[in-house]
C-alpha positions as CSV (number, residue, x, y, z in Angstrom):
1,X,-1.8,-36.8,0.5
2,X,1.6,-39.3,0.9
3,X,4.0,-38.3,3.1
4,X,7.3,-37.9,1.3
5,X,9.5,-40.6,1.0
6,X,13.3,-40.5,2.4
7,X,16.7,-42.7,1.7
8,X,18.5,-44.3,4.8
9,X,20.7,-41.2,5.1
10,X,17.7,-39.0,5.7
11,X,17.7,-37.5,2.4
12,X,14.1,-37.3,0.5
13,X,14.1,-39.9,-2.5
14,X,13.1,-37.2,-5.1
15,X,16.7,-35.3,-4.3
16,X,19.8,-36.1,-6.1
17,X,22.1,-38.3,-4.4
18,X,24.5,-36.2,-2.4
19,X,28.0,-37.2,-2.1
20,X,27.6,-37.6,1.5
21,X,25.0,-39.7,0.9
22,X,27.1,-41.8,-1.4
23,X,29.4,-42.1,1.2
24,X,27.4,-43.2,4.0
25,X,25.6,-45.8,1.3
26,X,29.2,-47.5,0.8
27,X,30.2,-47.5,4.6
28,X,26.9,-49.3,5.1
29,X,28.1,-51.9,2.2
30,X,31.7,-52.2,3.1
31,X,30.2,-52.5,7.1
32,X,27.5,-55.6,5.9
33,X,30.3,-57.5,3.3
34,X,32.7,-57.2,7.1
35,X,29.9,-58.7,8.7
36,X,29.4,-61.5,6.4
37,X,32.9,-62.2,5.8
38,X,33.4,-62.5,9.9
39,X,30.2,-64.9,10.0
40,X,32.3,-66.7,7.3
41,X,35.6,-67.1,9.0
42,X,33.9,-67.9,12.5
43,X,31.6,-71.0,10.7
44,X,35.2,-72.0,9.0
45,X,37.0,-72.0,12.3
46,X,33.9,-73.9,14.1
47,X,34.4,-76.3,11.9
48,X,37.7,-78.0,13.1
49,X,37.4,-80.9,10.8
50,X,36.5,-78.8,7.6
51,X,39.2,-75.9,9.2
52,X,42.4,-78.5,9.6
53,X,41.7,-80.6,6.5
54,X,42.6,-77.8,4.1
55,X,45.4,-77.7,5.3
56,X,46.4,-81.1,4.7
57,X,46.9,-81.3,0.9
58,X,49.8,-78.9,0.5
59,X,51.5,-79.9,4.5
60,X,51.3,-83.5,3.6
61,X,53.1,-83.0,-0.2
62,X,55.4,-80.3,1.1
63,X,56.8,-83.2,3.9
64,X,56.8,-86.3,1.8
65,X,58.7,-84.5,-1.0
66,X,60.8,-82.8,0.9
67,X,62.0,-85.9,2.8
68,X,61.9,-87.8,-0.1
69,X,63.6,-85.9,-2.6
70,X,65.1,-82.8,-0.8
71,X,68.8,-84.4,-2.0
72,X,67.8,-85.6,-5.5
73,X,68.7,-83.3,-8.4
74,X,66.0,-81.4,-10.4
75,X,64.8,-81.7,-13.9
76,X,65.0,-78.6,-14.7
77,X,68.1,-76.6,-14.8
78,X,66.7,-73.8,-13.0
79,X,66.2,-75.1,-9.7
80,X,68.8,-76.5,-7.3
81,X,67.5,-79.9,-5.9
82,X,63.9,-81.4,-7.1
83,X,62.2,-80.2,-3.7
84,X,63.2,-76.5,-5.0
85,X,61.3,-77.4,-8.0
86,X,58.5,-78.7,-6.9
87,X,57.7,-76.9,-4.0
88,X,56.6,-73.6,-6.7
89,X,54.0,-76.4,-8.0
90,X,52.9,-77.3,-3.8
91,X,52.4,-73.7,-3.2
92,X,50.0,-73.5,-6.3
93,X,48.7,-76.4,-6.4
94,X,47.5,-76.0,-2.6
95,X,45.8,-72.9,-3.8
96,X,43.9,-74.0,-6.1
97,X,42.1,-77.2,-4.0
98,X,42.1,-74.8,-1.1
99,X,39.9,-71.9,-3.1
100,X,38.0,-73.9,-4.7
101,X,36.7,-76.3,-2.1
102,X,36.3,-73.4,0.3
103,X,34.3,-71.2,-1.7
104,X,32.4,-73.8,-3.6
105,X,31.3,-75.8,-0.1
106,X,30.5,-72.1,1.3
107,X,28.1,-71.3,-1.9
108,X,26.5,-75.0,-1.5
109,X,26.0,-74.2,2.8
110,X,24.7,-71.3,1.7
111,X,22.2,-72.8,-0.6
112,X,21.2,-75.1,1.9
113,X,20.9,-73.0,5.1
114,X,18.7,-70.8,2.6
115,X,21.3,-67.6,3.1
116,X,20.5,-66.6,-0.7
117,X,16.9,-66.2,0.1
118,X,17.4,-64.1,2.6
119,X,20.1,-62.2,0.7
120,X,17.6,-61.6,-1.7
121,X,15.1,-60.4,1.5
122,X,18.4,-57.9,3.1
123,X,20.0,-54.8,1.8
124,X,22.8,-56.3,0.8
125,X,23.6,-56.5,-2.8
126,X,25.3,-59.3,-4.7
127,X,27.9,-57.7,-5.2
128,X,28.5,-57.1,-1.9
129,X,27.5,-60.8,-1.2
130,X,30.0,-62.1,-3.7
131,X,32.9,-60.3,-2.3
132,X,32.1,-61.3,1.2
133,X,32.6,-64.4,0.2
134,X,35.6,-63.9,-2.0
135,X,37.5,-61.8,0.5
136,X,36.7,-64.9,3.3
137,X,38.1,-67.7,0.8
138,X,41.4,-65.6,0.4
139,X,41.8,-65.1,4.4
140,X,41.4,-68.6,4.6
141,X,43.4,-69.5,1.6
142,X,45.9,-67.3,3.4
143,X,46.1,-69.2,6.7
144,X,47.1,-72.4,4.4
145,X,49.2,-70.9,2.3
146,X,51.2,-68.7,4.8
147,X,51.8,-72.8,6.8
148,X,52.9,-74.5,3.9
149,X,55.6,-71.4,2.9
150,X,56.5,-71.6,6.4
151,X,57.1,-74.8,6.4
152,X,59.2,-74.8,3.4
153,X,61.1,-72.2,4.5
154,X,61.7,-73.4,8.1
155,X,62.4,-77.1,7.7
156,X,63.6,-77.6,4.4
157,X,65.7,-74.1,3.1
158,X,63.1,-73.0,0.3
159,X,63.4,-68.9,0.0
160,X,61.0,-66.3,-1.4
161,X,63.2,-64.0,-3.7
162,X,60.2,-61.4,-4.6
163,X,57.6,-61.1,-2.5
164,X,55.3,-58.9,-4.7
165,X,55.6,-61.8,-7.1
166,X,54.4,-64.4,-5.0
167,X,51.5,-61.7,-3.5
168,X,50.4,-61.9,-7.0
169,X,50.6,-65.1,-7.6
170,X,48.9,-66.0,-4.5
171,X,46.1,-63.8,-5.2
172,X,45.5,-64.0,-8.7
173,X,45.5,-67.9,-7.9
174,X,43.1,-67.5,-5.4
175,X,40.9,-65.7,-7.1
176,X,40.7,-67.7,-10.6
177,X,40.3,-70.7,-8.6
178,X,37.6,-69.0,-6.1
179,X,35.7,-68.1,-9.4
180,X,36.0,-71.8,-10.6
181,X,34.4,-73.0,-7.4
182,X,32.1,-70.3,-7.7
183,X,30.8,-71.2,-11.2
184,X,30.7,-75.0,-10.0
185,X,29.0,-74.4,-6.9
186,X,26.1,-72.7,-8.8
187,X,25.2,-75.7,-11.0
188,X,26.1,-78.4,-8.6
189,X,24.9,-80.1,-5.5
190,X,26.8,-81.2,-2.5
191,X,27.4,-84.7,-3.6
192,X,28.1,-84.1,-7.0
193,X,30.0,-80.7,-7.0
194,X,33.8,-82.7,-5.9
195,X,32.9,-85.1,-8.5
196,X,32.9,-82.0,-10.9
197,X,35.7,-80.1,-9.5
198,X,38.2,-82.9,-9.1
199,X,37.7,-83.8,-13.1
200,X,38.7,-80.4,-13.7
201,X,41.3,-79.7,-11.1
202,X,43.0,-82.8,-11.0
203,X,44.6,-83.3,-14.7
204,X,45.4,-79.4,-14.3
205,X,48.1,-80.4,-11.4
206,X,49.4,-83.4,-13.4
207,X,50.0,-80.9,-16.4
208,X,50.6,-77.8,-15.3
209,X,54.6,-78.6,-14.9
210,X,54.3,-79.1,-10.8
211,X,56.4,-82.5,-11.4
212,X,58.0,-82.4,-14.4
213,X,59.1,-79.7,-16.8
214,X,56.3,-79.0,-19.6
215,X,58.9,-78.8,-22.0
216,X,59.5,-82.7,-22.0
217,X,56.2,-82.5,-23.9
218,X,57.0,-81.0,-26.6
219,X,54.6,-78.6,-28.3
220,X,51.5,-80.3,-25.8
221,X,53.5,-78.5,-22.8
222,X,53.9,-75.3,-25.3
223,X,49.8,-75.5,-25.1
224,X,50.1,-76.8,-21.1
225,X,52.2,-73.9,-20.1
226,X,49.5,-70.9,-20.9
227,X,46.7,-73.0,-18.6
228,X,45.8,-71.6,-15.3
229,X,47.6,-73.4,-12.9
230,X,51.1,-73.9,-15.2
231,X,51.0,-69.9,-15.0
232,X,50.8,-69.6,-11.5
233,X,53.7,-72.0,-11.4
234,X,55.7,-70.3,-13.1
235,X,55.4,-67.0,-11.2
236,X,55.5,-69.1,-8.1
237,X,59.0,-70.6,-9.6
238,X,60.7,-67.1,-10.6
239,X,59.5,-65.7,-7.2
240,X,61.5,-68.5,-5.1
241,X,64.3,-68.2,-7.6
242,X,63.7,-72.0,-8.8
243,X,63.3,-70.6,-12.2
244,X,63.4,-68.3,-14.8
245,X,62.1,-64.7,-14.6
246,X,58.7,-64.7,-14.8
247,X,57.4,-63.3,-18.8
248,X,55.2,-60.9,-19.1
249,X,53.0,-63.4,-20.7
250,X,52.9,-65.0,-17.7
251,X,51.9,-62.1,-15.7
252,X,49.4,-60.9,-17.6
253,X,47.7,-64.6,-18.3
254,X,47.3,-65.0,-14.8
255,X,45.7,-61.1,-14.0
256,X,43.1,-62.0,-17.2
257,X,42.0,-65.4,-16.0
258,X,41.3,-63.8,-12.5
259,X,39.1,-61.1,-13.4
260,X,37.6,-63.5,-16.2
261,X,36.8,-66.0,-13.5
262,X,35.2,-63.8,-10.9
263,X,33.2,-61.8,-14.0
264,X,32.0,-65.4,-14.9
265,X,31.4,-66.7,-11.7
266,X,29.6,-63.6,-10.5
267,X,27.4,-63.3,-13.8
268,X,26.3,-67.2,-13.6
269,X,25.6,-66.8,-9.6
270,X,23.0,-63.8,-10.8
271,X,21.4,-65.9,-13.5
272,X,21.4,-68.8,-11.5
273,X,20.5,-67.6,-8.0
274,X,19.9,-63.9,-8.4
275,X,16.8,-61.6,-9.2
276,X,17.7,-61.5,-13.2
């Protein structure tokens, strides 16, 4: 005769879940994505090279434009000076190199240190794996982000006019361009995955309106303006007040490619790496 089986809460297995046992099933998860997001930040933060050159990007554009051009005058009616219009374009532009390096060199570490193997060996899910490593590359994204506004703010006037605006923004940015790095990370190695990304990223910043009003393209910046970046400008424009109110367009663009680019992301990483 086999002695009866029990669940980690004590329960037997042949019982209904209880809803205590539900709960003590998701502390357990939310308590092992902490842990791995913690291992995450302290690696990042041991790494004072990797760390302090994410940083760089968006620091180094936000002081040479706004020394350069902080007295020239914009070209676009809606912002005051051409620093107050391109600094919208810096703050998303930074996010997007920042969360997609991050989490795509995390996923290729990973890879290489063998953590999906033993994610596969652990208790933790993928799902809890995957938003471990999501929550890390927005605390990190953060840390840049929060610098460079700072910095705009501080040395050279910029303002934030709606905060919940550039929360969203900031995270839907983060997140669509998390999932991008995601997806790359997956297929790529570590010497061919910036080769990759910067083919992708790279014309996105030149047309995505950070520089230069779309509109002076005529109906190519009408097709520009809807592409991931260019909307995260534009709420990162009407949130400083260097612009238009942000459409609803806009708004809801942004909100679909996030959730379509961590649904991607996360689907490929399963097929890829994953038991399926």
């Amino acid at each position: 005769m086999t002695a009866p089986a029990y669940r980690r809460d004590g329960s037997p297995a042949s019982a209904p879940p209880s809803p205590g046992g539900r709960r003590f099933r998701f502390a357990e998860w939310v308590a092992d994505v902490l842990r791995l997001v913690a291992l995450d930040l302290r690696q990042f933060f041991d790494n004072k090279l990797y760390s302090v050159s994410t940083f760089l990007t968006s620091v180094s554009m936000v002081l040479a434009f706004g020394a350069a051009t902080d007295e020239m005058a914009s070209p676009a009616p809606g912002a005051a000076t051409f620093f107050d219009f391109v600094f919208p374009g810096i703050l998303a532009a930074g996010v997007m190199f920042s969360c997609t390096y991050t989490v795509g060199y995390t996923i290729i570490v990973d890879r290489n240190r063998r953590t999906i193997e033993d994610l596969i060996l652990s208790p933790l899910s993928y799902s809890g794996f995957l938003v471990a490593r999501f929550a890390g590359v927005l605390f990190k994204c953060l840390l840049q982000f929060a610098a460079v506004l700072v910095l705009g703010i501080a040395v050279f006037d910029a303002a934030v006019k709606s905060v919940p605006l550039a929360a969203l923004a900031f995270v839907t940015g983060c997140l669509a361009f998390a999932g991008l790095g995601v997806l790359v990370a997956t297929f790529s190695t570590e010497i061919s995955f910036p080769a990759v990304v910067n083919i992708i990223v790279i014309p996105l910043m030149y047309f995505a309106g950070v520089f230069f009003p779309l509109g002076n393209l005529g109906w190519v910046g009408d097709v520009m303006e809807r592409l991931p970046l260019s909307v995260n400008v534009e709420l990162f424009r009407a949130a400083t007040g260097q612009g238009p109110a942000a459409s609803g367009e806009a708004v809801a663009l942004a909100a679909g490619y996030a959730v379509a680019a961590v649904a991607v992301a996360a689907y490929a990483f399963r097929r890829r790496i994953g038991r399926g």
